[in-house]
N, C-alpha and C positions, 0 to 999 in steps of 0.2 A: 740400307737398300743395296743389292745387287749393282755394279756397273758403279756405282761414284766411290768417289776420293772420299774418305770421311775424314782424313787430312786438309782438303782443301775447304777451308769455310763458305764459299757460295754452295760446295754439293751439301752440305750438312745444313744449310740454309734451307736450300728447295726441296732435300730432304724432309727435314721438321714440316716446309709448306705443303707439303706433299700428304705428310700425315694427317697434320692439320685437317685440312681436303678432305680425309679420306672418312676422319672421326666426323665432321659436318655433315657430310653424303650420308654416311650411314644414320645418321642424328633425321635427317631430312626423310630417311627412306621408312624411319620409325612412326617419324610423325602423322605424313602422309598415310602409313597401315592402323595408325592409331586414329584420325579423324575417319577415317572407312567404317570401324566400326567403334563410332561415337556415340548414335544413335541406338546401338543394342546395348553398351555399356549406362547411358541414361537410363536408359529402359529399366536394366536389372539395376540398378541405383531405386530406381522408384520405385519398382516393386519392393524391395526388399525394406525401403523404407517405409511404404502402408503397411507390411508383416510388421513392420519391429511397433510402427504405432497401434495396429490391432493390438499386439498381443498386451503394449502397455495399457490400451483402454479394456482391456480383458481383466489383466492384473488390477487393473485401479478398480472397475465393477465387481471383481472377487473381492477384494481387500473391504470396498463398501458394503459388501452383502457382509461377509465376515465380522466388519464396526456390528453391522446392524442385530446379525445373530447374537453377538455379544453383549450387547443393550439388550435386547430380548431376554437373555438369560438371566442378566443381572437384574432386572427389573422381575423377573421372575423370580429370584433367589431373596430380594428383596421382599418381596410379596408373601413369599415362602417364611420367609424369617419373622418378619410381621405376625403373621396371621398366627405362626408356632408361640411366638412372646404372648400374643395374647389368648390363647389356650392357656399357655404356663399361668397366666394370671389370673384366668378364671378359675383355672383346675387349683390354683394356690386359694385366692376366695374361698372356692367351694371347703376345699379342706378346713380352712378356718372357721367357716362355717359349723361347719360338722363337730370340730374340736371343738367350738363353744356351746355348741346345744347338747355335745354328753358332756362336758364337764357342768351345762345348767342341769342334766339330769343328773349327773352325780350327788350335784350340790342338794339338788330336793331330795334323792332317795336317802342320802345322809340325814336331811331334816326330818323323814318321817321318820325315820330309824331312831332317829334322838328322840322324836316326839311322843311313838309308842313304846320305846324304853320310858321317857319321864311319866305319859299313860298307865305305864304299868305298874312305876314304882308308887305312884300317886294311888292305884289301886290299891297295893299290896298295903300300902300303909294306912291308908285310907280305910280298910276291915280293921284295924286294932283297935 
């Protein structure tokens, strides 16, 4: 500071006091502009903390709706898969089906075919 001795230790005493003083006053003059507007700073505190809880009860009603589409789907895919197994299983049946009533008609047209062959031979030999 200006005007003292910073040689003499009481000016570098009341110096430091001085400052001290000076850093508190301004500390005080903070506070004091800071409690003034305390109430608009609560304010924007609360408001901003209903946005931030909206938006996570938003995200958590998307994220459930999301669960739930997805359950949907898969019960759906399941339903889907289901119902295709048992097609394949009819539609396998039926085939087998099929494949054992022409191989039963194979099997008879074979036997008449042998039948009227031994009919026949049985004729031919049968005039001698």
């Amino acid at each position: 500071m200006r005007g003292s001795d910073p040689s003499k230790f009481g000016d570098r005493l009341s110096d430091a006091q001085k400052a001290r003083q000076a850093m508190l006053d301004k500390a005080r003059a903070k506070m004091a502009a800071l409690k003034q507007t305390q109430p608009e700073r609560d304010a924007e505190r609360a408001r901003v903390a209903a946005e931030r809880a909206e938006r996570e009860a938003r995200r958590k009603a998307e994220r459930e709706e999301k669960r739930r589409r997805e359950a949907e789907a898969r019960a759906a895919a399941e339903t889907a898969r289901l119902e295709a197994e048992r097609k394949a299983i009819e539609e396998r049946d039926r085939a087998a089906k099929e494949e054992k009533s022409k191989l039963a008609q194979l099997l008879a047209d074979q036997k008449a075919a042998r039948d009227a062959r031994y009919a026949a031979r049985k004729a031919r030999l049968g005039k001698r």
